[in-house]
C-alpha atoms as a printed R data frame, in Angstrom:
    type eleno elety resid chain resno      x       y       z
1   ATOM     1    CA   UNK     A     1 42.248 -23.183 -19.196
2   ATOM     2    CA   UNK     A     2 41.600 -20.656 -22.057
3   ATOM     3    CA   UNK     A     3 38.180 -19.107 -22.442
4   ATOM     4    CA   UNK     A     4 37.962 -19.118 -26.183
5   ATOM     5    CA   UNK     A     5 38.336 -21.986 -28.208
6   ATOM     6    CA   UNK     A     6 40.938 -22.378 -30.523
7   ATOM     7    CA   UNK     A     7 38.135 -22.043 -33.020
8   ATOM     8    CA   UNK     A     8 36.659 -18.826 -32.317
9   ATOM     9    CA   UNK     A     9 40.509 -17.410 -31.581
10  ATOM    10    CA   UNK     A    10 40.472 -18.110 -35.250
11  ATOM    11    CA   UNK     A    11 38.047 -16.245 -35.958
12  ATOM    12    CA   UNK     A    12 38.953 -13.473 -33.554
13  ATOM    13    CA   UNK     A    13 42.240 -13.277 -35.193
14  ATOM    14    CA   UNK     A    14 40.428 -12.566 -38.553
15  ATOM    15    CA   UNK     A    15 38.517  -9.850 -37.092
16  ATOM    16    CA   UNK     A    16 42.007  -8.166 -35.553
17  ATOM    17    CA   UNK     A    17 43.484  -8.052 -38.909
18  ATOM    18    CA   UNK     A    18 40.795  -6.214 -40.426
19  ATOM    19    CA   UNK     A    19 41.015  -3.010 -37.921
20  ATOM    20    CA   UNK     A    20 42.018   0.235 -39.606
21  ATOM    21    CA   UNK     A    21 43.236   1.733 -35.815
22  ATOM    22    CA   UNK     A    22 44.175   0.222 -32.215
23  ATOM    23    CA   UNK     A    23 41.971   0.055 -29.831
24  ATOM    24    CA   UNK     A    24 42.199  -0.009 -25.937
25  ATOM    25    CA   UNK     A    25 40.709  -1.688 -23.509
26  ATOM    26    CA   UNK     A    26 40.123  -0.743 -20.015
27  ATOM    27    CA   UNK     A    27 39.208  -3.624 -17.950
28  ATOM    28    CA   UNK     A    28 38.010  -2.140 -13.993
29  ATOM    29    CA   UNK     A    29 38.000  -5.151 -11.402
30  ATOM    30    CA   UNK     A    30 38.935  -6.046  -8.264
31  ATOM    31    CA   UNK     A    31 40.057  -9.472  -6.472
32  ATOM    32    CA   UNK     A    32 37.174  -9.465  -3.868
33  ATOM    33    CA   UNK     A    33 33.473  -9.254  -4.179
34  ATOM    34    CA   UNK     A    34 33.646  -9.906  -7.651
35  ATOM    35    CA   UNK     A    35 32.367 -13.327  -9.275
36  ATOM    36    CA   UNK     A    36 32.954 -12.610 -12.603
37  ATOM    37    CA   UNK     A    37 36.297 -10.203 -12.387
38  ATOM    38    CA   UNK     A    38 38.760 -13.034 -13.039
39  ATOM    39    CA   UNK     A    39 36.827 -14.707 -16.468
40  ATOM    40    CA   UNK     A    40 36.653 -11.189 -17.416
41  ATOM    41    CA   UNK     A    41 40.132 -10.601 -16.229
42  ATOM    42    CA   UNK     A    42 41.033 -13.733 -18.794
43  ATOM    43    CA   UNK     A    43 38.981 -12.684 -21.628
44  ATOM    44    CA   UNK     A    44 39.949  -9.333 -21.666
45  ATOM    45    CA   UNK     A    45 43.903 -11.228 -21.679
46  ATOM    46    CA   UNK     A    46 43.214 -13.159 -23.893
47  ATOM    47    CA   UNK     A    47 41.796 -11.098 -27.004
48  ATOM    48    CA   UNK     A    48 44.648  -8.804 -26.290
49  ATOM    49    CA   UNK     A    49 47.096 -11.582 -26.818
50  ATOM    50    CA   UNK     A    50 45.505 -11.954 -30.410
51  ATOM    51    CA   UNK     A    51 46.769  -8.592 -32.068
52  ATOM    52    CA   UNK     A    52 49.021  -5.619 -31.331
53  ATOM    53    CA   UNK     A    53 46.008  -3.874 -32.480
54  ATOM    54    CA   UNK     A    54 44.361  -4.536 -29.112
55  ATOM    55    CA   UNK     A    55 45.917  -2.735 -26.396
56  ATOM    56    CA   UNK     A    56 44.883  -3.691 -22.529
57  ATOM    57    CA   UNK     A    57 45.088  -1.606 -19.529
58  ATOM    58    CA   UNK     A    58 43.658  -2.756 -15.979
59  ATOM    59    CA   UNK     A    59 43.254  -1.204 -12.789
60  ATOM    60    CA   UNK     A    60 41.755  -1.721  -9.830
61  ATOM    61    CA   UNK     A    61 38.237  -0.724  -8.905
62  ATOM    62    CA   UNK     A    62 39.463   0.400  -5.139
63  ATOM    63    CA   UNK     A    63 42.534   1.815  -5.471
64  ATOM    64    CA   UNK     A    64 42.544   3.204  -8.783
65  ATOM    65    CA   UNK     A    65 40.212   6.135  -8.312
66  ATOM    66    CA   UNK     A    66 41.708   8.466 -10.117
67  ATOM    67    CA   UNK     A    67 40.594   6.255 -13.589
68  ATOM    68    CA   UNK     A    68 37.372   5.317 -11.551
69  ATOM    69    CA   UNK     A    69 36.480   8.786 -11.517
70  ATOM    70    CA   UNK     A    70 37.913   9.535 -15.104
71  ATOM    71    CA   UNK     A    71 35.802   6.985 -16.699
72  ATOM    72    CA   UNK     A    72 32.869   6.961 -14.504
73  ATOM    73    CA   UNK     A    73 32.783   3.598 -13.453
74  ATOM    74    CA   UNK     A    74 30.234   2.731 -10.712
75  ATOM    75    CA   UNK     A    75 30.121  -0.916 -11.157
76  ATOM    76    CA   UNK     A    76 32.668  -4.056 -11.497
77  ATOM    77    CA   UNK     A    77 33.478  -5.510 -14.146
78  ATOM    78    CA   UNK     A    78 33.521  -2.979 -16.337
79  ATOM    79    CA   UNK     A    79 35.024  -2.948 -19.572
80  ATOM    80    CA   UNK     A    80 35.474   0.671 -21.796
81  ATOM    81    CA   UNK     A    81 36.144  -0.043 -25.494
82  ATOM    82    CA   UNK     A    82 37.790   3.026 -26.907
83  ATOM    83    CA   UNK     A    83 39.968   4.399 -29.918
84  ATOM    84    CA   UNK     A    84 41.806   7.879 -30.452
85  ATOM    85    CA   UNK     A    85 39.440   9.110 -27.506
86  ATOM    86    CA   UNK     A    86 36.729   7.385 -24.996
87  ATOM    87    CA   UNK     A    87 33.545   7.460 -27.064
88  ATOM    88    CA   UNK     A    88 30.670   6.111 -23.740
89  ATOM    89    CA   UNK     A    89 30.860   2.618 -24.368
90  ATOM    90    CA   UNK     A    90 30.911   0.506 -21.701
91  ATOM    91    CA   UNK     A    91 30.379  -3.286 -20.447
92  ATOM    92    CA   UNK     A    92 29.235  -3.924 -17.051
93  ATOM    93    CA   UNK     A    93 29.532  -7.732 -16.487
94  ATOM    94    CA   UNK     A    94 30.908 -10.337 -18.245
95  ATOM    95    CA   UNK     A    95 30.551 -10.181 -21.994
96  ATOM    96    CA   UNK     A    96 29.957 -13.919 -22.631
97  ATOM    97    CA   UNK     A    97 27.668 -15.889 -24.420
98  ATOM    98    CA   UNK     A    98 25.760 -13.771 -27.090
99  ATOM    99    CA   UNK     A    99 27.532 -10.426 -25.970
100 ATOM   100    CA   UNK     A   100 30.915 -11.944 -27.045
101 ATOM   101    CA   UNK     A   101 29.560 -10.726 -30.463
102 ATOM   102    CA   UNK     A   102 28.406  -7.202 -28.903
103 ATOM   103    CA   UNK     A   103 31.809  -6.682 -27.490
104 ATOM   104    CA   UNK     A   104 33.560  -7.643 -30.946
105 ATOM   105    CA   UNK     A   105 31.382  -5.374 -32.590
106 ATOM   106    CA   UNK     A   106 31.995  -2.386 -30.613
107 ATOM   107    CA   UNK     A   107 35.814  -3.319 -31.398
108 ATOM   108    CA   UNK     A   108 35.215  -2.737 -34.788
109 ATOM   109    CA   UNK     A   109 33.059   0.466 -34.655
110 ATOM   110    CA   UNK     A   110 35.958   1.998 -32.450
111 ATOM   111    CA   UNK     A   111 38.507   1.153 -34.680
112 ATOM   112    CA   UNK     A   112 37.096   2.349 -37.918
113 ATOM   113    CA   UNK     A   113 35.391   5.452 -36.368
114 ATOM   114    CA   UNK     A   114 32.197   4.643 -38.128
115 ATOM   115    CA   UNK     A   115 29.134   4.163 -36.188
116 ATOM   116    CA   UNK     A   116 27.223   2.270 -39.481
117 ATOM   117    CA   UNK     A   117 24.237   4.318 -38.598
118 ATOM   118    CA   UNK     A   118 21.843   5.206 -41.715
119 ATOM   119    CA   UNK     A   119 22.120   8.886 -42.544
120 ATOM   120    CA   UNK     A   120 18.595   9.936 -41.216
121 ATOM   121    CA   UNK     A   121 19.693   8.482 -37.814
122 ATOM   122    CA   UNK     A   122 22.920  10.277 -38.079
123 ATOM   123    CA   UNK     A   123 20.329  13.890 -38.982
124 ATOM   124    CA   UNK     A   124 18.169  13.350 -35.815
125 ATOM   125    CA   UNK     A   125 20.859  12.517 -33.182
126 ATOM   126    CA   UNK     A   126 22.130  16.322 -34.487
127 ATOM   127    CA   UNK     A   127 19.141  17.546 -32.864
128 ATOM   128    CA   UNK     A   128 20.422  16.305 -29.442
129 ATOM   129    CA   UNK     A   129 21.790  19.029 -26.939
130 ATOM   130    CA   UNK     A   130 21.635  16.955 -23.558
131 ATOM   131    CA   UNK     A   131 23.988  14.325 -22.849
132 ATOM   132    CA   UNK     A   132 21.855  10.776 -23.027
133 ATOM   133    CA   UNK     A   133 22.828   7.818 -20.789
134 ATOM   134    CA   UNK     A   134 21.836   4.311 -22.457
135 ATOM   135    CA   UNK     A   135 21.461   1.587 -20.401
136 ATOM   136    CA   UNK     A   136 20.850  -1.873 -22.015
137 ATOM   137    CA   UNK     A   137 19.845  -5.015 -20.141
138 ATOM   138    CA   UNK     A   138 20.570  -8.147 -20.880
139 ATOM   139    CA   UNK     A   139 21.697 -11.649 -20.095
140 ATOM   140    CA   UNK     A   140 24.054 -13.919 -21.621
141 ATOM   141    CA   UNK     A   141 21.263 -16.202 -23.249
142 ATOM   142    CA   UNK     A   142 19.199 -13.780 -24.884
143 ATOM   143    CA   UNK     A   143 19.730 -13.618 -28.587
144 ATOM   144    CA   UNK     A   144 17.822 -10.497 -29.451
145 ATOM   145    CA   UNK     A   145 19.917  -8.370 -26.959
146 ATOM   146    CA   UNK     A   146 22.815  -8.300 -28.797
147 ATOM   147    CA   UNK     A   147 21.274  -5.923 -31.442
148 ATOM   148    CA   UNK     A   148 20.161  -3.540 -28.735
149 ATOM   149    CA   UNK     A   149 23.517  -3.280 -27.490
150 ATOM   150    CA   UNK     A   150 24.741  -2.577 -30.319
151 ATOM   151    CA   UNK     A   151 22.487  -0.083 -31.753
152 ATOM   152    CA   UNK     A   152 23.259   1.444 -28.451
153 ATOM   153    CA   UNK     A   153 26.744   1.354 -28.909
154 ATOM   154    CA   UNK     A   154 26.705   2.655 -32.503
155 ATOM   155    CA   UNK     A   155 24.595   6.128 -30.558
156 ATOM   156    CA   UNK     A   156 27.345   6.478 -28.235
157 ATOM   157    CA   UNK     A   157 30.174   6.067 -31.443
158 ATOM   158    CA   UNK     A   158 28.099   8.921 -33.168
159 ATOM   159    CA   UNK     A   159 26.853  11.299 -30.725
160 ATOM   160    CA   UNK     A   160 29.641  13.246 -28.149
161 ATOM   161    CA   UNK     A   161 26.389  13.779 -25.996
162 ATOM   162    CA   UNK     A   162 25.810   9.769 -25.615
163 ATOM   163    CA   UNK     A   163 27.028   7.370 -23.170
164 ATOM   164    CA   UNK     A   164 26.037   3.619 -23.666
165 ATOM   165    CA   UNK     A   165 26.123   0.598 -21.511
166 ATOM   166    CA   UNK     A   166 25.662  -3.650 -21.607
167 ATOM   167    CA   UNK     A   167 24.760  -4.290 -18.515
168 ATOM   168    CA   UNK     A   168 24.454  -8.062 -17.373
169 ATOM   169    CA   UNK     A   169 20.871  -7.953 -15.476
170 ATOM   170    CA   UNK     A   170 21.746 -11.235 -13.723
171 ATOM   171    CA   UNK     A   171 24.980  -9.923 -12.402
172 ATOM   172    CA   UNK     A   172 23.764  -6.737 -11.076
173 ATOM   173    CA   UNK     A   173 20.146  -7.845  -9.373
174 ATOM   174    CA   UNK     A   174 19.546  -4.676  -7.823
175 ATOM   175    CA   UNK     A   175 19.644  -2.612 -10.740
176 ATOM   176    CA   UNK     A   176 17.290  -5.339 -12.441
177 ATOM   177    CA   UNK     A   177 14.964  -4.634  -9.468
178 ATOM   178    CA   UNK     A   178 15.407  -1.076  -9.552
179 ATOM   179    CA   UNK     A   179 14.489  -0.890 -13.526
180 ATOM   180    CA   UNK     A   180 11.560  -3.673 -13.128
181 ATOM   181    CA   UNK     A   181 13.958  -5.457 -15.267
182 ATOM   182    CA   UNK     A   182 11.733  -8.691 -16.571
183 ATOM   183    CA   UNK     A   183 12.192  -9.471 -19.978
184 ATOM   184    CA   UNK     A   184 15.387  -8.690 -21.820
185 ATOM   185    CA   UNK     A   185 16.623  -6.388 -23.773
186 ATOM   186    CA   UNK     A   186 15.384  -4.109 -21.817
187 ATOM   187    CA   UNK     A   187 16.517  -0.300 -22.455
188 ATOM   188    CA   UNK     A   188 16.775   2.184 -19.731
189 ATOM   189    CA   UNK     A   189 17.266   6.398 -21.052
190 ATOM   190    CA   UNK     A   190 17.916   8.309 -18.902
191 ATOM   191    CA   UNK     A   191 16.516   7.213 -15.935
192 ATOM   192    CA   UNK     A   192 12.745   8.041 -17.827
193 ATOM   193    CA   UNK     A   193 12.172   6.559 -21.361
194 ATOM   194    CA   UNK     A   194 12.574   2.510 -21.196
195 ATOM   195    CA   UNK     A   195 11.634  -0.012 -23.707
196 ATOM   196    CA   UNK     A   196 11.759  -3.471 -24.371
197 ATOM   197    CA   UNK     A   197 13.281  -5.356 -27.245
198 ATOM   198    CA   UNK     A   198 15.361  -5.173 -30.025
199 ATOM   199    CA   UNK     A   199 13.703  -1.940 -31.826
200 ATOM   200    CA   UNK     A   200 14.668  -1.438 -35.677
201 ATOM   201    CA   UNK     A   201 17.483   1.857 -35.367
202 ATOM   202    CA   UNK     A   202 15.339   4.186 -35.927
203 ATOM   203    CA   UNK     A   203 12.924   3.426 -33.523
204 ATOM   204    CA   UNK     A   204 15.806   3.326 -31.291
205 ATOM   205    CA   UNK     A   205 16.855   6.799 -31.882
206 ATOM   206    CA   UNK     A   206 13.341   8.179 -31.552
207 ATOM   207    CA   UNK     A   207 13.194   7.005 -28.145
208 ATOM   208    CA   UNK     A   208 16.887   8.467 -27.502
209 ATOM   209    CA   UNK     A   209 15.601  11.862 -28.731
210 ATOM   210    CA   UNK     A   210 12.409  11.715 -26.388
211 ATOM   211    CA   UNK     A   211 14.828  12.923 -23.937
């Protein structure tokens, strides 16, 4: 049974035609010890199916270590969106529910090579000379993660020294222990800075630069 509805493939398809540039994605997984691998297995199918714009590769989180270590992937599923090159963003879990939209959007920004950010966010994330790991908590039901993510994802598209994730806090408990996760979105930098909610961009960035 297909994942998305006839109505949203619509509206998928819509979005596919639009893309200036292909895009890849890079779905890790595995066949045990995974309870989400095989939706995002299908999802991951199935928006590939929709354009030749969309190109899939898979491999597997065991045996596959070579891309493990390539992409730095330390957590299944994971899915990297990426254009010409491999820009930091990732997925860890399944992109459903509101983060369907995050992972269209970060289609988009890959394919037109355009992060959207305002030029005075685009001046201060010059200033950065550290590399800066984003880590953005959510669940599927929240609808003010999704611009946190994405914001997030847009740092990663503009800066070389940024590395940005979605991570599903319900599908990876320990981490939402580790980070006191308890209201989402909830932004880990670094390991140090964290905030919570969807913070205007340049709010965003000023945290990203307190690194």
């Amino acid at each position: 049974m297909p994942l998305l509805s006839e109505r949203i493939r619509v509206r998928v398809k819509e979005v596919f035609d639009t893309l200036p540039a292909p895009v890849k994605l890079t779905l890790f997984t595995q066949e045990f010890e995974c309870e989400t691998c095989a939706d995002a297995r299908q999802l991951v199918e199935e928006l590939s199916s929709l354009s030749n714009k969309v190109r899939l590769e898979i491999h597997d989180f065991v045996s596959d270590k070579d891309k493990v270590e390539k992409y730095k992937i330390d957590k299944i599923p994971a899915i990297v969106v990426e254009g010409e090159r491999d820009y930091g963003i990732r997925f860890y879990g399944l992109p459903g529910g509101y983060e369907f939209n995050s992972l269209l959007h970060a289609i988009k920004i890959v394919s037109s090579k355009d992060s959207g950010l305002s030029q005075d966010s685009r001046n201060m994330l010059k200033s950065l000379t550290k590399p800066v790991h984003i880590q953005v908590f959510v669940t599927l039901t929240c609808p003010y993660c999704p611009m946190a993510v994405e914001t997030a994802h847009k740092l990663a598209l503009e800066s070389d020294l940024i590395s940005a994730d979605m991570v599903d806090a319900t599908e990876f408990p320990h981490l939402a222990n580790k980070y006191q996760v308890f209201a989402v979105p909830k932004v880990i930098i670094n390991d140090k800075i964290s905030f919570e909610g969807a913070l205007p961009e340049l709010s965003f960035v000023r945290h990203v630069l307190k690194v």
